[in-house]
C-alpha positions in Angstrom: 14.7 10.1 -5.6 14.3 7.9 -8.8 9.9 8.9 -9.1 9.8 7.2 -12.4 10.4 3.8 -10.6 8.5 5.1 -7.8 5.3 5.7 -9.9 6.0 2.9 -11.9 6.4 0.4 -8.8 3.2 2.4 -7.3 0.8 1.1 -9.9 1.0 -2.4 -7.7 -1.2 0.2 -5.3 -3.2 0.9 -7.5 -4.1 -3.0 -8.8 -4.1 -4.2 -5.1 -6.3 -1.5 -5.0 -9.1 -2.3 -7.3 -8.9 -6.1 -6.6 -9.2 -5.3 -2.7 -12.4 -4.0 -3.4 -14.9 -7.2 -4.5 -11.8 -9.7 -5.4 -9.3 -10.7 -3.1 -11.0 -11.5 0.4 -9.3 -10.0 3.7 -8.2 -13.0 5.1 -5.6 -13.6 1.9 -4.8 -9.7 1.3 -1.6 -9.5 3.6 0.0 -12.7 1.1 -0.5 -10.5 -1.9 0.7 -7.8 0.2 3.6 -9.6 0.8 4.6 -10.8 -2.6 4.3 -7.2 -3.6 6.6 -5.8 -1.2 9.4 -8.4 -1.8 8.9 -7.3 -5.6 8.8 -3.5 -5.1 12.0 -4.1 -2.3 14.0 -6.2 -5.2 13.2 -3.3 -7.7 14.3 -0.4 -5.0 17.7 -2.2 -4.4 18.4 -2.7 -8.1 17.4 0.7 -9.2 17.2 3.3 -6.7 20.2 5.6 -6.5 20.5 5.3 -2.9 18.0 6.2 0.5 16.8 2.8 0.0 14.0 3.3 2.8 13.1 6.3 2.4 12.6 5.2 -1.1 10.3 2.4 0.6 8.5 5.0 2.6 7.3 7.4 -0.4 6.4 4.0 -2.2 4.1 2.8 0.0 2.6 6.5 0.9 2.1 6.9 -2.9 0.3 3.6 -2.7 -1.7 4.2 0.0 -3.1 7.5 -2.4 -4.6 4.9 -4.4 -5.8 2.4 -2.3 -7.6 5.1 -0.5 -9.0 6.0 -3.5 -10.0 2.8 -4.9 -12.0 2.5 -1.6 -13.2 5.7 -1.3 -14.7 5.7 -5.2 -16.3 2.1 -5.0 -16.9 2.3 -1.3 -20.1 0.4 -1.9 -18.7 -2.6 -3.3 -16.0 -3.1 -1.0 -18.0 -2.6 2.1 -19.9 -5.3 0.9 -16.9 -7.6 0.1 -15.7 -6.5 3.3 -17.6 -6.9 6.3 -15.5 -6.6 8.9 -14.7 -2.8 8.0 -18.1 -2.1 8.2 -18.3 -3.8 11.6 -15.0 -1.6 12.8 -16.0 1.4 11.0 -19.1 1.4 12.9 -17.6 1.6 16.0 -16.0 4.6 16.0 -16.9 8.6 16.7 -17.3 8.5 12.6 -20.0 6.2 11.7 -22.0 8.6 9.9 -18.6 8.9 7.5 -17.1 6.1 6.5 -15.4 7.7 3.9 -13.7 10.3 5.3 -12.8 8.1 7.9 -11.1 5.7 5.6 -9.2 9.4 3.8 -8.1 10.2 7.1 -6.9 6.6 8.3 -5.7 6.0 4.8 -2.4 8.0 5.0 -1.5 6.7 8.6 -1.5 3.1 7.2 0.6 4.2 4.5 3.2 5.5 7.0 3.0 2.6 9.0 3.7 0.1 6.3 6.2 2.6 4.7 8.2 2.0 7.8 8.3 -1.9 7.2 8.5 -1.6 2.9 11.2 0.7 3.9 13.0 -1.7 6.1 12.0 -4.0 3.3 13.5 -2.1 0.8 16.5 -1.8 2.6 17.8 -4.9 3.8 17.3 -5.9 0.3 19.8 -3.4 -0.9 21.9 -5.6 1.2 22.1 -8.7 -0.9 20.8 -7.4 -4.7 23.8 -6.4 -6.9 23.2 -3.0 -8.5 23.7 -2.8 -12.6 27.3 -1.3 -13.4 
């Protein structure tokens, strides 16, 4: 496992993060999140030595550390940037803890879109040539 790269390519997490929480609207998030995991794939392919998806998998956990975070830790502001988690939030057995409810939903989204940034990740090891 090459964790420089991963820590490095992680600190998109961590801007994605910050900007989730008052900046970028809902509606437009999954385009950034797109453009980020077509970067992070190319960077995988070109400098991972190898397990290309699992590479993709510990990424986007790592990521989903700090998104969590960022939510967690200016839960206030995004809440009110972001109504619709508020509306869905309230509808479940956890209302009374919103935040704990996004630490423990937090790492299952991480696994979930490791699975596609590692297919990601992956198929791009496919078609990028690796230095010599």
């Amino acid at each position: 496992m090459n964790w420089r790269l991963l820590f490095s390519l992680s600190l998109f997490g961590l801007a994605m993060g910050l900007v989730t929480v008052s900046l970028v609207p809902s509606m437009t998030e999954p385009f950034f999140w797109l453009v980020v995991f077509l970067v992070c794939a190319y960077f995988i392919a070109k400098f991972a030595p190898g397990k290309y998806f699992l590479h993709g998998l510990v990424l986007s956990l790592l990521n989903s550390v700090w998104i969590t975070g960022s939510h967690i830790l200016f839960y206030n502001s995004y809440i009110v940037h972001h109504p619709d988690m508020a509306d869905m939030s309230s509808k479940t057995a956890m209302v009374h803890h919103p935040r704990l409810l996004m630490a423990l939903m937090g790492p299952l989204f991480g696994l979930l879109f490791g699975l596609i940034m590692g297919l990601f990740a992956f198929v791009a090891s496919k078609f990028v040539k690796r230095p010599s």
